[in-house]
C-alpha positions in Angstrom: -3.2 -52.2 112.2 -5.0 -52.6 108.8 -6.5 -49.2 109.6 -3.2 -47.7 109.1 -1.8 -49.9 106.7 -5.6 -48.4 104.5 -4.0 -44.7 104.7 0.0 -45.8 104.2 -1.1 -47.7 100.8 -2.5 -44.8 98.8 0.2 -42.5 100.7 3.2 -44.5 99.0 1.7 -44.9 95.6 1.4 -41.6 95.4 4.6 -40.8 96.7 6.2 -43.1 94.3 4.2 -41.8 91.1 5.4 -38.0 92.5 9.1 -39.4 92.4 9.0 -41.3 89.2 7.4 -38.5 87.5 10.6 -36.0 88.7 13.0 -38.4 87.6 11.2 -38.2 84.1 11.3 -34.0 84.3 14.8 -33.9 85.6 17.4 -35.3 83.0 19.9 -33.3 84.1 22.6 -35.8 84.8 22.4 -36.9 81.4 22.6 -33.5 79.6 25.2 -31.7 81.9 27.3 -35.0 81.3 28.3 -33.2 77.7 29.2 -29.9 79.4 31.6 -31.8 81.7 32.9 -34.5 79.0 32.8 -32.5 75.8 33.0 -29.0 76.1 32.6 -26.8 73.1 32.7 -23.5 73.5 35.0 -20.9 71.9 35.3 -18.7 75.1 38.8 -18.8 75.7 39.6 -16.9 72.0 38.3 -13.8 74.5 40.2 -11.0 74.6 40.8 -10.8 78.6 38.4 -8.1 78.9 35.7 -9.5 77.0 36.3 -12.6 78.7 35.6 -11.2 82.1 32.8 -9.3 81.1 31.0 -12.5 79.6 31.8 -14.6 82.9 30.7 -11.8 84.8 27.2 -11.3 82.8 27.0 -15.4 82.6 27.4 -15.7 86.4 24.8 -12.5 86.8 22.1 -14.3 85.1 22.6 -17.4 86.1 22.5 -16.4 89.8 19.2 -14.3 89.0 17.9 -17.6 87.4 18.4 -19.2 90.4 16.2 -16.8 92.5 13.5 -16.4 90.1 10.2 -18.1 91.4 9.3 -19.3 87.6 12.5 -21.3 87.4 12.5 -22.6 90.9 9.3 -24.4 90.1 9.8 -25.0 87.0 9.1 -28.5 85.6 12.2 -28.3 83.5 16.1 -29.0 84.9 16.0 -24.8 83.9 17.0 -24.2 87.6 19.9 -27.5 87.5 21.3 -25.8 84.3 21.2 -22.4 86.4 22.8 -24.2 89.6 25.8 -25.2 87.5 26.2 -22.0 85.4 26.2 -20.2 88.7 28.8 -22.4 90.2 31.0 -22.8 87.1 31.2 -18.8 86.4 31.6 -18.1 89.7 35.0 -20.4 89.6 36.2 -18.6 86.3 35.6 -15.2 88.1 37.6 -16.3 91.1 40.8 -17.8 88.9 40.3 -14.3 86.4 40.4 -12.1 90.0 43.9 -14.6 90.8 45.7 -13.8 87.5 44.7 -16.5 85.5 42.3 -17.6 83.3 41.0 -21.1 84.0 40.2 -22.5 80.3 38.1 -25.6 82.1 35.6 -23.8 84.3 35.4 -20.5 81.9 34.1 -23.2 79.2 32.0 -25.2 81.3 30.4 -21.9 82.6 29.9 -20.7 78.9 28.3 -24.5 78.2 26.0 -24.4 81.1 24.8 -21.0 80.5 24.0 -22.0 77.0 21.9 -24.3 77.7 20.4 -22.4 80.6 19.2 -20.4 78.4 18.3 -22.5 75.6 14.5 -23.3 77.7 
């Protein structure tokens, strides 16, 4: 018993100093909170071409973002910021391809991806 409990000690502290220093890296929450809450962005003064084209470039880097090995492992909430730029264009694209262009998701896309790539 105290044999094991000699290898589980060191195990969990460094488990735990692993953990707390992720939550310290990854603020995410926080900062996508003003994308959701409070979005900015002039993208829906597009014309509807210009507006499709942006989404669709957004969405293209974003998703490459995603795949990219350097953001993956990142240290920064790069690939978070990705995730939801991918997500968020990806539902503008799919209300633009219905008829209509969705004024919520096309500015949370455009917020997202600014930040994206703002590291």
């Amino acid at each position: 018993m105290r044999r094991a409990l000699k290898f589980a000690v060191p195990f969990v502290a460094c488990l735990s100093s692993v953990t707390m220093s992720l939550a310290a890296d990854l603020d995410h929450p926080v900062n996508m909170e003003r994308c959701i809450t409070s979005p900015t962005s002039r993208i829906m003064s597009l014309s509807p071409a210009d507006l499709r084209s942006t989404l669709g470039q957004d969405y293209d880097l974003a998703k490459s973002e995603v795949a990219s090995p350097q953001t993956v492992y990142s240290v920064s909430s790069r690939y978070y910021w990705a995730n939801a730029a991918k997500i968020q264009c990806g539902i503008a694209l799919g209300y633009l391809k219905g008829g209509s262009a969705d004024a919520q998701s096309s500015q949370k896309c455009d917020c997202f991806t600014r930040h994206m790539a703002g590291f």
